[in-house]
N, C-alpha and C positions, 0 to 999 in steps of 0.2 A: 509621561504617561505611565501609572501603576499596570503590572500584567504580573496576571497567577495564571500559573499551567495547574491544573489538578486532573490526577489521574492513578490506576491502580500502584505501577510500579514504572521506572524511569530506566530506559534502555538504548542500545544504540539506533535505533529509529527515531528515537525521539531529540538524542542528542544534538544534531546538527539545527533542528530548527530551535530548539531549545538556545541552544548557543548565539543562533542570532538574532533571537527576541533578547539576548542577554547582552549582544554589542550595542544594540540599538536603545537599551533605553536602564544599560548598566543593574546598581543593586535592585532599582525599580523591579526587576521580573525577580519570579520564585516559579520552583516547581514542586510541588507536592504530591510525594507518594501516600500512599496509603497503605500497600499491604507488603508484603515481600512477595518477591517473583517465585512464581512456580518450579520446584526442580525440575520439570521436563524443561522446560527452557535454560533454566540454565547448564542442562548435559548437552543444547544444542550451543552452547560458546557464550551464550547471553550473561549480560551483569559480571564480564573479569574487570572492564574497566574501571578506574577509578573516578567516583561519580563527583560534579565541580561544585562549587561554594554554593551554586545556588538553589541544589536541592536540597528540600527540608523532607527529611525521613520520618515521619509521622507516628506511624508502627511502632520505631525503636525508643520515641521517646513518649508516646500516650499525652503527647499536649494537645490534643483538637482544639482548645483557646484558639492557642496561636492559629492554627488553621483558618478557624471561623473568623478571625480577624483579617488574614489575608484575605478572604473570599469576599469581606464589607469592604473593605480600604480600597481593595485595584479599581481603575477605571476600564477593565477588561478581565472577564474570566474567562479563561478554554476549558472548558468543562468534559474530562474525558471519561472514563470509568470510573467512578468514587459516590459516594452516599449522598444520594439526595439532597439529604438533611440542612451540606452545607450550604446550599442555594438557599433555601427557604426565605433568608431575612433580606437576599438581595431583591429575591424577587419582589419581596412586600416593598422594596423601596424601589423597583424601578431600574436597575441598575444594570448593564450592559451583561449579555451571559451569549458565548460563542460556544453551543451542544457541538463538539465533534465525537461525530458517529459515523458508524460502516452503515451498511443495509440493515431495516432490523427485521425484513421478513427474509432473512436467509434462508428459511426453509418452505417457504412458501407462502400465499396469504393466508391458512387455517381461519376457514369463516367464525368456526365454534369461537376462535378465540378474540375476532375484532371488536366488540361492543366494550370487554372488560379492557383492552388496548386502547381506543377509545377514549374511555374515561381518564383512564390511568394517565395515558401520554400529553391527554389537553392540560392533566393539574397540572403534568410536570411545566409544558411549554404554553402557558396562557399568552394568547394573543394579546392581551391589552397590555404586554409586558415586553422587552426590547431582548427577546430570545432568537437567535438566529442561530444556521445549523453551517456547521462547515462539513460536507459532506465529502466524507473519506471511504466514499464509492461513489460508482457514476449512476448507480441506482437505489439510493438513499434519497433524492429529494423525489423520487417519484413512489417511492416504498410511506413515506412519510405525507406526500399530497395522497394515497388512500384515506387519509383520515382528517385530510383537513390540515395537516402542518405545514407549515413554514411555506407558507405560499409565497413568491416574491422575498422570501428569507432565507434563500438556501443558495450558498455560496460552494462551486466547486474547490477541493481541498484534496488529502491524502495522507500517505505517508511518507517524509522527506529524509530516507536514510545520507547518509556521507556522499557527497556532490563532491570525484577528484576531478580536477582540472589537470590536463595535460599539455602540457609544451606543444606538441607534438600529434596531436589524436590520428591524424593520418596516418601516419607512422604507428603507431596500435593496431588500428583499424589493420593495416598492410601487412604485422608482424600474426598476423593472425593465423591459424591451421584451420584452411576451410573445411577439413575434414572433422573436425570438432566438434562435439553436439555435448550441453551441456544441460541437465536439469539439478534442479535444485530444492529442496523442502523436506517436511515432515511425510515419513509414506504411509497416506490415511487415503481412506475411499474417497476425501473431498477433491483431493489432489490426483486422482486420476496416474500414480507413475504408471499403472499397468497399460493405459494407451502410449504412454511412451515406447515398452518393450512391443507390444503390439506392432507399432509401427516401424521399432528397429531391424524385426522379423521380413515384414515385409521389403523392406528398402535390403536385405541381406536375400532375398528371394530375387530381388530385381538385379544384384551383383554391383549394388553401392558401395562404393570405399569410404567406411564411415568409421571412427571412434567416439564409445556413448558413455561420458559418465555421467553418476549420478549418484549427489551429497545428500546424505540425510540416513535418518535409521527412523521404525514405527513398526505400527501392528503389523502392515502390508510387508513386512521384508522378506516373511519367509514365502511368503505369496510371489514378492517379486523373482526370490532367486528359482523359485519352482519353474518359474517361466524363463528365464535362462536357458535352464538347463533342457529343457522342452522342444525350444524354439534353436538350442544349440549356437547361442549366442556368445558362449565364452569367450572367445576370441572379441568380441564387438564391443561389448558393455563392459563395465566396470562398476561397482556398487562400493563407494570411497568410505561409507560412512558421516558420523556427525566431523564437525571440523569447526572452528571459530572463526566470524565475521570476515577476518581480515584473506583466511585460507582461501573461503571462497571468491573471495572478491580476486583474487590470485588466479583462481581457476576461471574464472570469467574473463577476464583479460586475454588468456589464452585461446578459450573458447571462441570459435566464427559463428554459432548458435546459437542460440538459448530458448528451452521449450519451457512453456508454461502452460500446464493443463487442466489446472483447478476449476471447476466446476461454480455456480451460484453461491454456494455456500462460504467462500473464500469473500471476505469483505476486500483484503485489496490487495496486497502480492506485493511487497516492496522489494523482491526479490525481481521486479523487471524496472524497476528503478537503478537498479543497481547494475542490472544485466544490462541494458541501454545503454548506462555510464559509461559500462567498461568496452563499447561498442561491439556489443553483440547483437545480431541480426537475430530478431524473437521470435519466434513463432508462440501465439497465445491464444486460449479457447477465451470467444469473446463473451464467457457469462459471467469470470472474475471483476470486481471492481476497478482497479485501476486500470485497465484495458481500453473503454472508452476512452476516457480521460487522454493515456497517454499514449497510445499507439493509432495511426492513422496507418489503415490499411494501404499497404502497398508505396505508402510516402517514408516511413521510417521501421516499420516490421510487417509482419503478416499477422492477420486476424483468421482463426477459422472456427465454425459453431461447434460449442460444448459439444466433446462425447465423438465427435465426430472422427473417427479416426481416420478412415479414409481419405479424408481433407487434411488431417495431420500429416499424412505419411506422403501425399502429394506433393505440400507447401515445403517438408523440410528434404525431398528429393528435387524439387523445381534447386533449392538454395545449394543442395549441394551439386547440380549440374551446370550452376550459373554463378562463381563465384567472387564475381565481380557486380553482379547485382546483390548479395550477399554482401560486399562491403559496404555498396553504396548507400545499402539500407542499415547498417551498423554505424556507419559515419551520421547520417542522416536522427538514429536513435541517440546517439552520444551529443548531438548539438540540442536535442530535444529536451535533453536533463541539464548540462552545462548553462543552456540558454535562457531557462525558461522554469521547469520544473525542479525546482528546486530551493530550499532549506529559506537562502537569503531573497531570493524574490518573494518566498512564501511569507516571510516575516515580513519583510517592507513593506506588499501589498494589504496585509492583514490591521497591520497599525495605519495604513492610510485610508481603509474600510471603517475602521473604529472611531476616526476622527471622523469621519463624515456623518455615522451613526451618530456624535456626538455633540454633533454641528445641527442636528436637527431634522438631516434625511434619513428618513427611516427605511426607505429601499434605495439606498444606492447601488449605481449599476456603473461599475470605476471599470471596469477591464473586458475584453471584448474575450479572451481565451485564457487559456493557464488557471493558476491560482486565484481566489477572491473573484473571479467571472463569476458569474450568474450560474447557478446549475438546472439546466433543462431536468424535464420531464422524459425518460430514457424507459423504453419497455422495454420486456422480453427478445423479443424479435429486431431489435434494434440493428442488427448486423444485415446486411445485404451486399454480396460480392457483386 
């Protein structure tokens, strides 16, 4: 089986499932960039690695031929950020096309603009043509059933950064500092770090013994340290700066917590993929994309609704007063990725959705949870404690 990834640019989120659509069906797979990566990403650690044989760099060499010939030839395309244009002749013939996308009303439904959305989104994904969506949020096939898409076509999906395996996870989980609190990202208003400090305030009001860092650098920094110093936090918080993939994944390790507070606008957070991994107990506002998906409240992290700080600053004082339920939901999160969510399932599953697609079921329904499952209909208000 032929398989072309195409997409803007090729990075380490994408590498691990990349790699094992690359064991599974060898020179057969290709991944095609198209633009080069943005420098804010890469002042965040993105693109040091060295990228493998099987990405074609498009940009540096101006062959779209060769492109457009990959896109006719595979018996599967993942179709991720990249120009239209290359679909066009697949779709005239019929030809297998997997859309992975986040939510595209990130910012809300804007009525003014659903008629020309509408249009636009039925040429792209005509029904009478074999277009199906791997939805990398858990509010993508219900953002896309507003208009009519991908009804009974929408397969839950994501993003599958580096899935480590450890000898040992209990022993992680147990080497852990329950005093620990760890956030992670870009500091923009979508990501919410200022309910983090918020909440560090409070839990420093209540005479919690807590340590709070927090990787990243953005517009918010100097916002963030104003509140620092406000809130008289110095001692508590630490603001480490940007740092590369591998640093973080260092500090997560260490970490007994992991806050994620990004808002609707966040399509998916692979930063709690990663968090999980390394068994950290999460606490995550539940309007982020991957949070459905991958956190079941109260069974492997804590869920608590957008914005709500109150509920933040509860959930990560309940973990730091119980820190044995704190492991047992970090052990619990790290079987969740090791087991299940992850790189090589996601590949496996996907090439055994494609053969069935191929075989002549146009809705197959192969898996009951995880990846390539069916992806429900998920509103707003999805969340109830």
């Amino acid at each position: 089986m032929k398989v072309a990834f195409i997409s803007n640019y090729f990075n380490h989120h994408q590498r691990a499932l990349s790699d094992a659509l690359y064991d599974a069906v060898q020179d057969d797979f290709t991944f095609v960039e198209t633009t080069p990566m943005r420098q804010e990403r890469r002042q965040l650690g993105y693109g040091r690695e060295e990228k493998p044989a099987y990405v074609y760099t498009e940009y540096e060499t101006g062959d779209t031929k060769k492109t457009r010939a990959w896109m006719t030839d595979a018996d599967v395309v993942i179709f991720g950020s990249a120009q239209e244009c290359y679909l066009r002749q697949r779709k005239r013939r019929g030809q297998l096309i997997f859309r992975y996308s986040e939510r595209p009303l990130k910012q809300g439904a804007e009525p003014l603009k659903y008629l020309p959305r509408y249009v636009r989104w039925h040429c792209k994904n005509p029904a009478s043509r074999p277009v199906y969506l791997l939805a990398a949020s858990a509010f993508a096939a219900g953002d896309y059933a507003e208009f009519g898409l991908f009804r009974d076509r929408a397969y839950r999906w994501g993003y599958f950064p580096e899935t480590r395996i450890y000898a040992e996870p209990d022993a992680l989980v147990r080497q852990k500092d329950p005093t620990e609190i760890l956030w992670a990202g870009r500091f923009l208003d979508l990501k919410h770090p200022d309910d983090v400090l918020s909440a560090a305030w409070r839990l420093r009001q209540d005479g919690c013994s807590f340590h709070l860092n927090m990787i990243g650098a953005g517009p918010m920094e100097a916002q963030l340290r104003q509140m620092i110093d406000a809130y008289a936090l110095q001692d508590s918080v630490q603001l480490l700066g940007t740092m590369p993939p591998e640093q973080v994944r260092a500090h997560m390790e260490r970490a007994g917590i992991f806050l994620f507070t990004s808002d609707r606008r966040e399509g998916w957070g692979a930063v709690v993929n990663e968090a999980m991994n390394s068994g950290c107990a999460v606490v995550a506002s539940d309007a982020a994309g991957s949070v459905p998906y991958l956190i079941g409240h109260g069974q492997n992290g804590l869920i608590y609704p957008s914005g709500d700080v109150a509920t933040l600053y509860a959930s990560i004082k309940r973990l730091l007063e119980e820190p044995e339920r704190q492991r047992r939901l970090g052990d619990a999160a790290y079987h969740t990725i090791a087991d299940l969510w992850n790189a090589e399932v996601a590949a496996k599953r996907l090439l055994q959705l494609s053969q069935a697609i191929m075989n002549g079921d146009a809705f197959p329904d192969l898996f009951e949870r995880g990846p390539c499952s069916r992806a429900e209909i998920l509103h707003e208000d999805w969340f109830v404690t």
